[in-house]
Structures are given as C-alpha cells and as structure tokens.
N, CA, C and O atoms as a printed pandas DataFrame, in Angstrom:
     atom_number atom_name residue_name chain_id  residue_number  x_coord  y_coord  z_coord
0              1         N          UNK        A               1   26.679   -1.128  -86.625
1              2        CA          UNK        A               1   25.401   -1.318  -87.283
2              3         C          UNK        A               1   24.551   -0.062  -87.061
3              4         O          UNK        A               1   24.370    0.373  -85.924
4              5         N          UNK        A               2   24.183    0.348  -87.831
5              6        CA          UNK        A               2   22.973    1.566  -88.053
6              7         C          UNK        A               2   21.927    1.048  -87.473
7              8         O          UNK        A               2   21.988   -0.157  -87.231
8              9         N          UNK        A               3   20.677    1.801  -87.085
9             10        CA          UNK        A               3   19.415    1.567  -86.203
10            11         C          UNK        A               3   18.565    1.170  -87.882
11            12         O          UNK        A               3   17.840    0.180  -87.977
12            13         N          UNK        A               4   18.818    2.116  -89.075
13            14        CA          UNK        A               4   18.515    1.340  -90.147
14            15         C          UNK        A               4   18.949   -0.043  -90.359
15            16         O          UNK        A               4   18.413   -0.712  -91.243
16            17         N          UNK        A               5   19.616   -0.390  -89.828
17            18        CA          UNK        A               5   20.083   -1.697  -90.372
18            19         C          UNK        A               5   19.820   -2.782  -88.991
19            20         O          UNK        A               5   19.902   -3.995  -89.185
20            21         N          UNK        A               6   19.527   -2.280  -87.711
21            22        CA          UNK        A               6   19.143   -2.965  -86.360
22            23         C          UNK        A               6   17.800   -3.505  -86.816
23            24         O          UNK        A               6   17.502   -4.694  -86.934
24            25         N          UNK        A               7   16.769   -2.076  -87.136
25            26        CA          UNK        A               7   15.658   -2.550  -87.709
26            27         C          UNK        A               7   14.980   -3.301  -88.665
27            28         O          UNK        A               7   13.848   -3.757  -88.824
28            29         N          UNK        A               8   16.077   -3.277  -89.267
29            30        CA          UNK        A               8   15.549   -4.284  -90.579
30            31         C          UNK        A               8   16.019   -5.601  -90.433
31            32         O          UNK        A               8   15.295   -6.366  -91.070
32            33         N          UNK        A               9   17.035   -6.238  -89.790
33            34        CA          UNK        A               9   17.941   -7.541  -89.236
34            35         C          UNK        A               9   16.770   -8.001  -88.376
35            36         O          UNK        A               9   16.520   -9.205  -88.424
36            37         N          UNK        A              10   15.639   -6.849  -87.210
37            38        CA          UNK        A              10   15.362   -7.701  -86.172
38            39         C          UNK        A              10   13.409   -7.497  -86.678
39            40         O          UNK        A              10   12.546   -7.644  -85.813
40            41         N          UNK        A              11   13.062   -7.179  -88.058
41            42        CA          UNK        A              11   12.117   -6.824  -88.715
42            43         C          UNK        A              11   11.238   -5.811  -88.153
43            44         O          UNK        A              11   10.019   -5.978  -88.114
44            45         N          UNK        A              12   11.966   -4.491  -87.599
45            46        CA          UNK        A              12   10.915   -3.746  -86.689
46            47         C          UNK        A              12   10.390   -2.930  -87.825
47            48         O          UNK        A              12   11.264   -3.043  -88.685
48            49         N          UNK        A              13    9.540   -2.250  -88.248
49            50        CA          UNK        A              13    8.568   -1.384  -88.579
50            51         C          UNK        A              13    8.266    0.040  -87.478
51            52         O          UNK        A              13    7.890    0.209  -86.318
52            53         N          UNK        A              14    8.564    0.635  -88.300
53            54        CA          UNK        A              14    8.580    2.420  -87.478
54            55         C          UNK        A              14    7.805    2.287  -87.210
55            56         O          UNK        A              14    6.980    1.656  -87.869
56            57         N          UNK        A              15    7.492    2.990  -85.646
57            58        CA          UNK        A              15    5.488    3.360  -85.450
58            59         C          UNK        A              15    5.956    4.718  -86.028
59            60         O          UNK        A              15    5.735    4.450  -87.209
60            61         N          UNK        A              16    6.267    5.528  -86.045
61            62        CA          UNK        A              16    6.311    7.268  -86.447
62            63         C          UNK        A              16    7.530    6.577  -87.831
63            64         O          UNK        A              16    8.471    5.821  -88.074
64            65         N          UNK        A              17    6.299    7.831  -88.511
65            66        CA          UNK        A              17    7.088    7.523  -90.461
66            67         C          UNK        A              17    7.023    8.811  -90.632
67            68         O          UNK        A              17    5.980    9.464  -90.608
68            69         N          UNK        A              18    8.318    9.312  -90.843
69            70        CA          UNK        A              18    8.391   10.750  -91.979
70            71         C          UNK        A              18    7.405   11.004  -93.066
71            72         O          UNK        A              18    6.535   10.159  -93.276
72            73         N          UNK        A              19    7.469   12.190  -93.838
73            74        CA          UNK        A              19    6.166   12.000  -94.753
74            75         C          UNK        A              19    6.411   11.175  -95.736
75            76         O          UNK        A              19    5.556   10.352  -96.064
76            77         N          UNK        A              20    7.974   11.279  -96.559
77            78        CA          UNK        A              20    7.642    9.893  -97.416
78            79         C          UNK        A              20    7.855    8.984  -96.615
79            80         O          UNK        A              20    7.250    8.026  -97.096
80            81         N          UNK        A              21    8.212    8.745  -95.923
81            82        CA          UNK        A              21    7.974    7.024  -95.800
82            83         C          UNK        A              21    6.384    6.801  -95.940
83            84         O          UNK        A              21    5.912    6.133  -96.860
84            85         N          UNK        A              22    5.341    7.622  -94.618
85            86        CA          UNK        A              22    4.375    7.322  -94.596
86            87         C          UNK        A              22    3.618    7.147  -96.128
87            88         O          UNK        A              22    3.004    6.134  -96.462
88            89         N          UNK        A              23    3.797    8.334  -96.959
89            90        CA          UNK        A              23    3.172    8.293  -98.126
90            91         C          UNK        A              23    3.387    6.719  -99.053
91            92         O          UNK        A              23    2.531    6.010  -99.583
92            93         N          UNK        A              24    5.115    6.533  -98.960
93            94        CA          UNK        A              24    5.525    4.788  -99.454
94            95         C          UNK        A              24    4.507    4.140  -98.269
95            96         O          UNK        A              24    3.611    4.891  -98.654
96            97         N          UNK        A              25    4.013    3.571  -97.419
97            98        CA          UNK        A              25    3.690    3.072  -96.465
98            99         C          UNK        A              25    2.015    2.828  -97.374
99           100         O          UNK        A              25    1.598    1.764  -97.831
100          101         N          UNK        A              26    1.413    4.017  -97.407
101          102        CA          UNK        A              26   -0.059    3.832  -97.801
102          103         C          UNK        A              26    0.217    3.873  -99.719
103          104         O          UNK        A              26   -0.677    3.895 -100.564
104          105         N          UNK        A              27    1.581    3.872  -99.946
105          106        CA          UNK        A              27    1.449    3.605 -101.716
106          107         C          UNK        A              27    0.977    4.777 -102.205
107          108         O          UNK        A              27   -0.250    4.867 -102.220
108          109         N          UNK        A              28    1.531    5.602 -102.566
109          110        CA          UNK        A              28    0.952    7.132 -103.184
110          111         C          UNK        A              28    2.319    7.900 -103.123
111          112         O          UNK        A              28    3.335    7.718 -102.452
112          113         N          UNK        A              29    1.911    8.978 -104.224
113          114        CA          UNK        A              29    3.051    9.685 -104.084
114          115         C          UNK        A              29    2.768   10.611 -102.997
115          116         O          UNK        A              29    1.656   10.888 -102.548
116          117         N          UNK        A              30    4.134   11.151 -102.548
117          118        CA          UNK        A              30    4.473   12.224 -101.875
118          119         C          UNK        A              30    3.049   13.393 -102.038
119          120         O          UNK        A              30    2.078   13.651 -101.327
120          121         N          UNK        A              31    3.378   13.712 -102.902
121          122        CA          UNK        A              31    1.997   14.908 -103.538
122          123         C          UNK        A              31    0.837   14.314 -102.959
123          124         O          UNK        A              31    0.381   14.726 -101.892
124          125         N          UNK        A              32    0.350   13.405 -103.574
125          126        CA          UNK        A              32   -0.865   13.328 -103.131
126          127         C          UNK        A              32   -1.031   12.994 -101.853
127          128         O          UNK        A              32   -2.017   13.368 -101.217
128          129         N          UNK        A              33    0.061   12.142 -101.267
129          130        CA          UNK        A              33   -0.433   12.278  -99.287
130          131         C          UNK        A              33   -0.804   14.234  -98.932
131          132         O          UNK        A              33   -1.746   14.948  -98.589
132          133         N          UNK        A              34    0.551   14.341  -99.277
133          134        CA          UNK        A              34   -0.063   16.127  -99.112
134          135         C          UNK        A              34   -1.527   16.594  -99.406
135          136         O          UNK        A              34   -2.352   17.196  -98.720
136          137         N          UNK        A              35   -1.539   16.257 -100.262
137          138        CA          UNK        A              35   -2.877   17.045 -100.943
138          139         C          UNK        A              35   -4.191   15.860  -99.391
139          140         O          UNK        A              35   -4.963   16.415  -98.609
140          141         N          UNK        A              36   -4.082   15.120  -99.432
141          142        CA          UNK        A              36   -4.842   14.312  -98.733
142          143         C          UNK        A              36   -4.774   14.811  -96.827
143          144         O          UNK        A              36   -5.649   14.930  -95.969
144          145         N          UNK        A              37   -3.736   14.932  -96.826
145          146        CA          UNK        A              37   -3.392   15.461  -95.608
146          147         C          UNK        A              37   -4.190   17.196  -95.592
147          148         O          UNK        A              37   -5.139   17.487  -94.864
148          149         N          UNK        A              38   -3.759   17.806  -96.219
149          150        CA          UNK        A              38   -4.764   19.131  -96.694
150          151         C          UNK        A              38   -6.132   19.220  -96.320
151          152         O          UNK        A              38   -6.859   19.959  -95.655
152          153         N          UNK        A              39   -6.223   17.896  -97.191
153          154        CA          UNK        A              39   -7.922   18.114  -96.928
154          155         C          UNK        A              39   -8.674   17.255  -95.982
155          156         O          UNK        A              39   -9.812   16.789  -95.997
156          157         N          UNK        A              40   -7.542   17.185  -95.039
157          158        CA          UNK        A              40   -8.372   16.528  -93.742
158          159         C          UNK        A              40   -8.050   14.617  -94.028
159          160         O          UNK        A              40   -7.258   14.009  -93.308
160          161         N          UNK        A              41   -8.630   14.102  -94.891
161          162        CA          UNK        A              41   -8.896   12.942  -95.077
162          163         C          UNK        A              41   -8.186   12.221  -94.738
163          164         O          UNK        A              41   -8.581   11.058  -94.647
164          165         N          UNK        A              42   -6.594   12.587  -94.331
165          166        CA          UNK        A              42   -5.376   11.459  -93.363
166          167         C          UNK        A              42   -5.506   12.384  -92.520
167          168         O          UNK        A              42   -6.178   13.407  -92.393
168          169         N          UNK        A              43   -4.610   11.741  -91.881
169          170        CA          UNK        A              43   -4.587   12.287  -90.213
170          171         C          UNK        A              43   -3.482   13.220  -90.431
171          172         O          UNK        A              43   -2.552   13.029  -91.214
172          173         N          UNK        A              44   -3.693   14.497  -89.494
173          174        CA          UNK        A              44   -2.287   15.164  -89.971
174          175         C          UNK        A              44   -0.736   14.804  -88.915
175          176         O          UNK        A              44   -0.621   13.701  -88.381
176          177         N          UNK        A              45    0.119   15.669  -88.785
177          178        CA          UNK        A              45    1.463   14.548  -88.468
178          179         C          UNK        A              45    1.639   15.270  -86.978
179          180         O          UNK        A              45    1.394   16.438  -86.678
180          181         N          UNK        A              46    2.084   14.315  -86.238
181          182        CA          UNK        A              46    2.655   14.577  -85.034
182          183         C          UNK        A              46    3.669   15.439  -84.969
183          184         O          UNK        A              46    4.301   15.519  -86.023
184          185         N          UNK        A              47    4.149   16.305  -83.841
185          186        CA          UNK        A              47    5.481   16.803  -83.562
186          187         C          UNK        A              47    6.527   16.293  -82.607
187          188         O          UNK        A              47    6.249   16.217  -81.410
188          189         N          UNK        A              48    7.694   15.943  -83.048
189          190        CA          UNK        A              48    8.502   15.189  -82.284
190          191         C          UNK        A              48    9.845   16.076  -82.594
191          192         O          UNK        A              48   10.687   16.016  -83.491
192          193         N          UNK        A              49    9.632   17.103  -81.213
193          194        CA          UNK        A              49   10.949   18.095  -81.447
194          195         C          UNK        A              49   10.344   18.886  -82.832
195          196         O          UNK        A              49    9.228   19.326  -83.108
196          197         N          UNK        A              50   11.823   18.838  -83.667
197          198        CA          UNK        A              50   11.066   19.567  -84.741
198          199         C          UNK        A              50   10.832   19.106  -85.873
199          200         O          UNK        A              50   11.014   19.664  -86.955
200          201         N          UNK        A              51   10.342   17.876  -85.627
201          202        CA          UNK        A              51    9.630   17.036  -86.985
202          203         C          UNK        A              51    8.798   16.759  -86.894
203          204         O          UNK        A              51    8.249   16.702  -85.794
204          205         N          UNK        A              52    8.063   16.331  -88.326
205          206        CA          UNK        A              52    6.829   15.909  -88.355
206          207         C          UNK        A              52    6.839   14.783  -88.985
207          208         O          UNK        A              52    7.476   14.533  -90.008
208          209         N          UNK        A              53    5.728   13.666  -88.050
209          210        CA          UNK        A              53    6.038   12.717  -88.282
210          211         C          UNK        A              53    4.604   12.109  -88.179
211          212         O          UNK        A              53    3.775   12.773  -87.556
212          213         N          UNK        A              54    4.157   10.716  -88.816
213          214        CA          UNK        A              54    3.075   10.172  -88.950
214          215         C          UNK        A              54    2.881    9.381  -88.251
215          216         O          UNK        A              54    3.839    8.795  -87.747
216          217         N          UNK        A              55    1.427    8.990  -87.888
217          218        CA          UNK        A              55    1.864    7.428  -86.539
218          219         C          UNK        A              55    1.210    6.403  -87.465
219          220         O          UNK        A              55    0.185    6.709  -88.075
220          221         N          UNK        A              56    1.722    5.301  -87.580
221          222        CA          UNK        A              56    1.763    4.163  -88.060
222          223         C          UNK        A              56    0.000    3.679  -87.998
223          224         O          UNK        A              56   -0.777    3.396  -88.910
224          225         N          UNK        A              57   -0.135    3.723  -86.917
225          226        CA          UNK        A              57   -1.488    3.447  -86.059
226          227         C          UNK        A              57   -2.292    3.830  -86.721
227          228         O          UNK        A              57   -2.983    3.008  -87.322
228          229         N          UNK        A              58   -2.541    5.309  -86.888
229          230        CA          UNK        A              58   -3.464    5.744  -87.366
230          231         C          UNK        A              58   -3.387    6.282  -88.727
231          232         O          UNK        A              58   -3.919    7.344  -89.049
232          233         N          UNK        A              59   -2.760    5.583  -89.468
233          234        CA          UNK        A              59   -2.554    5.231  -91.168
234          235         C          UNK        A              59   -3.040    4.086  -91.451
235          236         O          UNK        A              59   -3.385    3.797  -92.596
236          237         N          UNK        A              60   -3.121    3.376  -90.568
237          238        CA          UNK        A              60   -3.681    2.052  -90.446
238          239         C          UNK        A              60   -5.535    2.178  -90.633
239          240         O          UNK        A              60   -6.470    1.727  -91.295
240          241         N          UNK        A              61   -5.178    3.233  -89.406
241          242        CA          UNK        A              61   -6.985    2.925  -89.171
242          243         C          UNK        A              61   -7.781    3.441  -90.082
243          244         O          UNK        A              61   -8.899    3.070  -90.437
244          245         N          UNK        A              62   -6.828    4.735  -90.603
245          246        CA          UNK        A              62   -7.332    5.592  -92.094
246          247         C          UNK        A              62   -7.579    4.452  -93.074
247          248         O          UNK        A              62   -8.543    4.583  -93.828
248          249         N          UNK        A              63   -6.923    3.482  -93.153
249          250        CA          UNK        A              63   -7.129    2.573  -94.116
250          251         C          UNK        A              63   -8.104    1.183  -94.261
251          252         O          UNK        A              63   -8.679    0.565  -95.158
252          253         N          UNK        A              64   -7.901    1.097  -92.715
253          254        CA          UNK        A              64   -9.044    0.221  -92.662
254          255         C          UNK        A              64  -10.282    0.909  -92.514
255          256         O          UNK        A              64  -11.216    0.106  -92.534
256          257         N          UNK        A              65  -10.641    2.084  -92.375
257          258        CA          UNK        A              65  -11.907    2.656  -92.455
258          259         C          UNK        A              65  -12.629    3.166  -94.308
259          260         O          UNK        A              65  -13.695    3.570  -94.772
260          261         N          UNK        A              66  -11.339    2.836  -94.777
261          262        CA          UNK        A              66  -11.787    3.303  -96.426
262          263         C          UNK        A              66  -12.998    2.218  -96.370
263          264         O          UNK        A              66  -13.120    1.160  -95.753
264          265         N          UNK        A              67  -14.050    3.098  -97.493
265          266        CA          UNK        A              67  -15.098    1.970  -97.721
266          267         C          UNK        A              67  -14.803    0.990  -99.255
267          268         O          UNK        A              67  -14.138    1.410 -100.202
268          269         N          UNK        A              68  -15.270    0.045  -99.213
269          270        CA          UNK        A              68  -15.083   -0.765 -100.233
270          271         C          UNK        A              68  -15.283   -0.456 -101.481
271          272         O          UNK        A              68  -15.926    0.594 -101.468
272          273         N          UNK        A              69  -15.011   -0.923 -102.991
273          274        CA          UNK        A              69  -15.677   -0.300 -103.764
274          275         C          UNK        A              69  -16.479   -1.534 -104.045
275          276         O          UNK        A              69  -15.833   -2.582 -104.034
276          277         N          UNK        A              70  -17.517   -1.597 -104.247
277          278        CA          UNK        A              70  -18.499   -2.269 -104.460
278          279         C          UNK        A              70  -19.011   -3.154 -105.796
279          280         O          UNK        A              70  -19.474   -4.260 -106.073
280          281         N          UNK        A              71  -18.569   -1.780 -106.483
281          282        CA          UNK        A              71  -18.601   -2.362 -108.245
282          283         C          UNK        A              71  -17.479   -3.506 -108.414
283          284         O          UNK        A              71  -17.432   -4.295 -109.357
284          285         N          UNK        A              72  -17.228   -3.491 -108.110
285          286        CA          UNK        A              72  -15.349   -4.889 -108.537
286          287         C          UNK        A              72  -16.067   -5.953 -107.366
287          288         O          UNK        A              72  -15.535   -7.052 -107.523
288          289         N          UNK        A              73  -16.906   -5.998 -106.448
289          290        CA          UNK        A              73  -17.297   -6.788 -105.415
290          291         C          UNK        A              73  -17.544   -8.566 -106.689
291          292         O          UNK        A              73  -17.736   -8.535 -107.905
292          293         N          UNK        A              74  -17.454   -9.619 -105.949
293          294        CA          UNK        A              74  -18.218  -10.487 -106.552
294          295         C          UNK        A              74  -19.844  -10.493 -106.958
295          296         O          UNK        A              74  -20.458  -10.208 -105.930
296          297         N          UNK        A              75  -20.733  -10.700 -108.020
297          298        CA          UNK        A              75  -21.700  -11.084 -107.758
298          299         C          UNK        A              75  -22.555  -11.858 -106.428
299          300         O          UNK        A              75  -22.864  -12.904 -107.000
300          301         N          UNK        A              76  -22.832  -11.922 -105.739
301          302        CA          UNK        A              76  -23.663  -13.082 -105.137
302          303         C          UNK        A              76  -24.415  -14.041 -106.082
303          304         O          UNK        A              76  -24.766  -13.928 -107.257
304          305         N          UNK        A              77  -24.539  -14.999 -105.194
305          306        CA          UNK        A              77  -25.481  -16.300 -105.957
306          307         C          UNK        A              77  -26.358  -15.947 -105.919
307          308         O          UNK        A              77  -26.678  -15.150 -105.037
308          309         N          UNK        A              78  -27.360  -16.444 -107.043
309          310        CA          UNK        A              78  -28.631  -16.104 -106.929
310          311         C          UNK        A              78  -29.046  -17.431 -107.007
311          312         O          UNK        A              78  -28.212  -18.322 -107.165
312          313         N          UNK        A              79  -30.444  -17.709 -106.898
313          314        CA          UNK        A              79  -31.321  -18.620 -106.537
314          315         C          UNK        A              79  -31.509  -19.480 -108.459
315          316         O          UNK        A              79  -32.187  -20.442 -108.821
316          317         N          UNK        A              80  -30.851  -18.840 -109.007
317          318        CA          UNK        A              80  -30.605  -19.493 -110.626
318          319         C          UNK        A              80  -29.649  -19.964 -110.468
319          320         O          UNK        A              80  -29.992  -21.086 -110.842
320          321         N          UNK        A              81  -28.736  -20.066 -110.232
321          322        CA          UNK        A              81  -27.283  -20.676 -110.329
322          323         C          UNK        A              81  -26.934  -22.200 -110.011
323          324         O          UNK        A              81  -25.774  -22.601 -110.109
C-alpha cells in the first residue's frame, strides 16, 4: 500500500500541501495561488529539505480571515415585516 493510499483508507489530510495541492485545497488555479502568494496575501511556503510546501493551518486561517461579502448577505428584518 502507498502512503497515498494509507492516507486516504485511514482519511488523513496533509498538514504540508505542495503548491497544487494547496492551490486545489483553497479552489483556484495554480496561477492564481501564485500570483496571490506574490503579493503577500497567502502565506508564502515552507522549506522542507528542498521543497516547498504549504501548511494546511495557515491556509485555513487565510481563509477564515477573508472578509464577507456583504452584498449577497440576507436582508435583515425590519420593523415592517
């Protein structure tokens, strides 16, 4: 059995993601993680030996820190309703 195939039988999830994976991970292409990574706005990648690699963690937190968009939000109730 492959460690690909250990991991997926026992449902582990990489903490460190190559760049595509990470880029599949947050849904975007390849390119644009780059371009995002560029300009600061992801986190840039760890070194492990001689790769570069993303931490799970803090793709996370990049994501939970996006702000909402507001316009698509529900109305609130108003005092007419």
């Amino acid at each position: 059995m492959t460690v690909a195939e250990a991991r997926q039988r026992h449902g582990i999830m990489p903490r460190l993601l190559r760049r595509e994976r990470a880029a599949i991970y947050l849904d975007m292409s390849a390119a644009t993680f780059d371009k995002l990574v560029k300009e600061r706005l992801l986190p840039g990648p760890k070194k492990l030996c001689s790769l570069k690699v993303w931490d799970r963690d803090e793709l996370d937190a990049f994501a939970d820190h996006l702000p909402r968009d507001e316009s698509l939000a529900p109305a609130a109730p108003s005092d007419w309703d």
